[in-house]
C-alpha positions, 0 to 999 in steps of 0.5 A: 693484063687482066686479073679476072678468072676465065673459064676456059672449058667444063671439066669432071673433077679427078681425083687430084682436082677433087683434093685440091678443091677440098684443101683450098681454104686451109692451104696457106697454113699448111703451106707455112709448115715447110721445113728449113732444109727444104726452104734452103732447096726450094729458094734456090730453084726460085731463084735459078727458076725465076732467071731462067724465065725472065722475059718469057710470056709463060704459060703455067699449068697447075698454079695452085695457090699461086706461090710460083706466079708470084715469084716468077711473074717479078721477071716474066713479060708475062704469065697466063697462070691456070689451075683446073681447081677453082678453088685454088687458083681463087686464092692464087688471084686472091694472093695476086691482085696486085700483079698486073702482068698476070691473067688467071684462067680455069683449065685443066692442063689435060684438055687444053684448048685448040686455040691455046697459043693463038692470037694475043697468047705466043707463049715462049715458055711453059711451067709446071710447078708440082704439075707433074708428079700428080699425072699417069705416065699416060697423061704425062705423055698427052700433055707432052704431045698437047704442048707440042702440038698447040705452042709449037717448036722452040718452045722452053719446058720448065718442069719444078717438082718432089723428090721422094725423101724418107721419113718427109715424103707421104708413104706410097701405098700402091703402084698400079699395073702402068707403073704409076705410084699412089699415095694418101693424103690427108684433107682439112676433114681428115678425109683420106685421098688417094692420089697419082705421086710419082717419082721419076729418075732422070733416065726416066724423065729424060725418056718420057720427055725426049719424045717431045723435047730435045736439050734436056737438062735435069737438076736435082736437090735433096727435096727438089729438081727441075727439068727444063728442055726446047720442044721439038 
C-alpha cells in the first residue's frame, strides 16, 4: 500500500467540509481535551470496533484526523481511508507515515466514484467514524444506496458516532423542515459554523439502514454507539 494522497474527484465544499478544512491545524489539541468518561466509552468501542474488523480490506468514509485508521489498521488486512477534507486527511497521513497497509485518498463519501470497489479495491467492510451524524436524513439515505450499489451484498457496515449527552454535547440551535438537527461549532478564529448534528434513536437507525442492510445490530454507551449490519 501506498501512502500517497489521491484525488479522486473535485468536489464543492459544504458546510461540515468547510469547518473541518478551517480546524485542521488545531485538531489535535482540541482532540486532547477529552473527558475521562468519555476515554472510558470510547476505548471500549476501540477495542470491540478493532476486533470486529480484523482481517477486513476496509473502506473509511470521513477518516478525519485519522485517529480510527490508526486503531483499526493495527488488525485490518487493509484500509483505503478517505476524507473530503484535504486538510484533514493531510494530518491523518501525517499521523500515518508509518502504516504500510494504508492508502489515503481525497473523496467526498456523497460522490463516490463508479469505479469504487472494482479492480485492486474488494473491500469487505466499510467504516464511518463520526461520518454520520454530520449528513441529512437525505444524504444518509444516498450514501446507503451508493454503497450497496458500488460494494455489493454481504458487504459489513460499521457505523461509530455521538450520542446527544446534556450539558457536554453542543446545544441544537435548530431542526429544519426534513427533520434534520443544527448545531454551532466554534473554528480556531472563533468563527461560528452551523452544521447538520443528528441524533438518531435506535428505531431511527434501524429503519433508515434497514433499507439497505439486514442483521443490524445497535450498541450504545453514554457517550457513544455503534451500529453495524450486512448490506443486502
Amino acid at each position: 500500500m501506498h501512502n500517497d494522497i489521491s484525488m479522486e474527484t473535485p468536489m464543492d465544499k459544504n458546510p461540515v467540509i468547510a469547518y473541518y478544512d478551517s480546524i485542521a491545524a488545531h485538531y489535535d489539541n482540541a482532540a486532547a481535551e477529552v473527558a475521562d468518561e468519555q476515554l472510558e466509552d470510547l476505548d471500549e468501542a476501540r477495542e470491540q470496533i478493532s476486533t470486529l474488523l480484523s482481517g477486513h480490506r476496509i473502506l473509511e468514509l470521513g477518516c478525519g484526523s485519522g485517529a480510527w485508521t490508526e486503531v483499526l489498521a493495527e488488525t485490518a488486512e487493509s484500509i483505503v481511508a478517505t476524507d473530503a477534507s484535504a486538510a484533514m486527511l493531510e494530518l491523518a497521513q501525517m499521523h500515518g507515515e508509518d502504516l504500510d497497509n494504508v492508502e489515503y485518498r481525497l473523496m467526498d463519501a456523497l460522490a463516490l466514484p463508479d469505479d469504487l470497489g472494482t479492480g485492486d479495491d474488494k473491500f469487505t467492510a466499510v467504516f464511518l467514524g463520526g461520518l454520520w451524524a454530520h449528513l441529512t436524513r437525505k444524504q444518509q439515505d444516498d450514501l446507503l444506496q451508493s454503497l450497496k450499489k458500488r460494494l455489493g451484498k454481504d458487504v459489513l457496515l460499521v457505523l461509530f458516532d455521538d450520542n446527544y449527552v446534556e450539558g457536554e454535547s453542543a446545544v441544537t440551535v435548530r431542526t429544519d423542515l426534513l427533520g434534520n438537527t443544527h448545531e454551532f461549532q466554534l473554528d480556531a478564529d472563533g468563527k461560528q459554523h452551523e452544521l447538520v448534528k443528528n441524533y438518531p434513536t435506535d428505531s431511527a437507525l434501524r429503519k433508515r439502514v434497514g433499507v439497505a442492510g439486514r442483521e443490524i445490530r445497535v450498541a450504545r454507551w453514554e457517550f457513544y454507539w455503534v451500529l453495524t449490519c450486512r448490506l443486502k
